[in-house]
N, C-alpha and C positions, 0 to 999 in steps of 0.2 A: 289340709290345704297349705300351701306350700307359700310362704311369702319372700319376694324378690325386692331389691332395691337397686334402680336405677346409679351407677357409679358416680359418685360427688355430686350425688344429689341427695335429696328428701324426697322423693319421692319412689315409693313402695306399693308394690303391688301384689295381690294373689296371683297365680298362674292362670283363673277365671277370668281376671280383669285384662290380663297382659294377654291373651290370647284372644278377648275380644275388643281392647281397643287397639294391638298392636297388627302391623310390627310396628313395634317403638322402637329406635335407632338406641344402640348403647349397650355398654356392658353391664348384664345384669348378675349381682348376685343374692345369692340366697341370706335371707336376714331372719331366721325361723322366729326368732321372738318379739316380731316388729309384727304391727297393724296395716292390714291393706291401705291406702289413700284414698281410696275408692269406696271402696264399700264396706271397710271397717272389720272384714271377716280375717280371725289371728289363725295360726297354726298350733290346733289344740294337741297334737301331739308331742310338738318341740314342749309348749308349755307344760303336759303331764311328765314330761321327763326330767327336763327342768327341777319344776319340784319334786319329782322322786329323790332328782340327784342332791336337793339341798337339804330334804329329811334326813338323807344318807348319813351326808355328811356331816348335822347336827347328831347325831346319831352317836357314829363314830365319834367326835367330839366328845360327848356324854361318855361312852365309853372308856377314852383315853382318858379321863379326867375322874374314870369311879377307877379304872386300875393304881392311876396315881397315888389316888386316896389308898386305897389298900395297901399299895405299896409301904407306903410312908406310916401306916400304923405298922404293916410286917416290921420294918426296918425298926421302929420304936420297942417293939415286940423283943427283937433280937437282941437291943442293948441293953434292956432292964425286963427280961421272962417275968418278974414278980410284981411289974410296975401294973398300974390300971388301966386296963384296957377301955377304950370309950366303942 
């Protein structure tokens, strides 16, 4: 379900609500992550993307941050081959 927000306003609707209380005068745009006003129904798919997108990116994080680490023992690796490797 698709949620909309009435322009410099606070008030947010689903495309359910807006099409049976409107026409509401104004420029509406799309607010995917926002709550109806109305009747409180979110747009669960903006939300499951959302969090796909920010596991991703945790993710990636994690990632860039274990090459780092490898990097920086390779690198320690290279100036002392005999030193101890942890």
């Amino acid at each position: 379900m698709t949620i909309y927000r009435l322009e410099d306003s606070t008030l947010y609707l689903c495309g359910d609500c807006l099409d049976e209380l409107g026409p509401i005068p104004g420029k509406w745009k799309e607010e995917a992550l926002d709550t109806c006003s109305v009747c409180g129904e979110i747009d669960l798919q903006a939300q499951e993307e959302m969090n796909q997108y920010c596991h991703d990116m945790d993710q990636l994080s994690y990632e860039e941050d274990q090459f780092q680490s490898d990097q920086e023992l390779w690198e320690a690796h290279i100036r002392d081959p005999h030193g101890v490797m942890l």
